[in-house]
N, C-alpha and C positions, 0 to 999 in steps of 0.2 A: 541300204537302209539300216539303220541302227536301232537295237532294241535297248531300251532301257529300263532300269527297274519298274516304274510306274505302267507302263504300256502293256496291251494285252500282246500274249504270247500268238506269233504268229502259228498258221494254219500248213498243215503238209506243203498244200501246193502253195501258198505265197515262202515256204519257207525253200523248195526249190525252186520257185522263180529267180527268188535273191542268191541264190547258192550256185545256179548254171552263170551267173556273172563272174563269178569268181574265176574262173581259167577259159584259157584259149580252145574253142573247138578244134577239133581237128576233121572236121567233113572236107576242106579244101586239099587237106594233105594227104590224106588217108585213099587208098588205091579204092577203086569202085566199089571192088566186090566185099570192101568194108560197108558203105552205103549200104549194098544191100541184104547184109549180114543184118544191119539195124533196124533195117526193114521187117526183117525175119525174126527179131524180137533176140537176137543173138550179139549183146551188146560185151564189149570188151570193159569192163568192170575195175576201177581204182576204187582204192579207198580214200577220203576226206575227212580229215580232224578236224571237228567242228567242236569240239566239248566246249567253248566260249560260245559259240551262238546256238548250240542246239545242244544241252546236254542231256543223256542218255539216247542217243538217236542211234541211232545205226545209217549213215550218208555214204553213197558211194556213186561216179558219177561214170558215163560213158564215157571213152578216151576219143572215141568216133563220131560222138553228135550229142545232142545238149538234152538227152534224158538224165532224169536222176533219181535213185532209187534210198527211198527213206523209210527204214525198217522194211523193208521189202516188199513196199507199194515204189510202184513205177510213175512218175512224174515227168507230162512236156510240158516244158515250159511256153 
């Protein structure tokens, strides 16, 4: 989904909804006791350059399953 000048600015959670599409999970790859590391609220943390669709945000997403964390609210999509 694309924002464009005129449109309202999306909301945290529609803005990680749109943002966990952007890379491949890795729940299939990742040994179990990653899963349940995830579970345990103990996510493996990237960072994501979003300054074109989100600026001033702080985005960083789990390397292990399709949470995302936007200024440091937790987001499932």
């Amino acid at each position: 989904m694309m924002m464009t000048a005129q449109s309202a600015p999306l909301t945290d959670q529609e803005l990680a909804t749109c943002l966990a599409k952007l890379w491949p999970h890795r729940e299939h790859e990742a040994p179990s006791l990653s899963g349940l590391l995830c579970k345990a609220g103990l996510h493996r943390w990237r960072s994501l350059d979003t300054i074109s669709i989100a600026p001033q945000k702080q985005v960083r997403f789990c390397f292990w399953c399709s949470v995302v964390k936007i200024d440091g609210h937790i987001y499932t999509p």
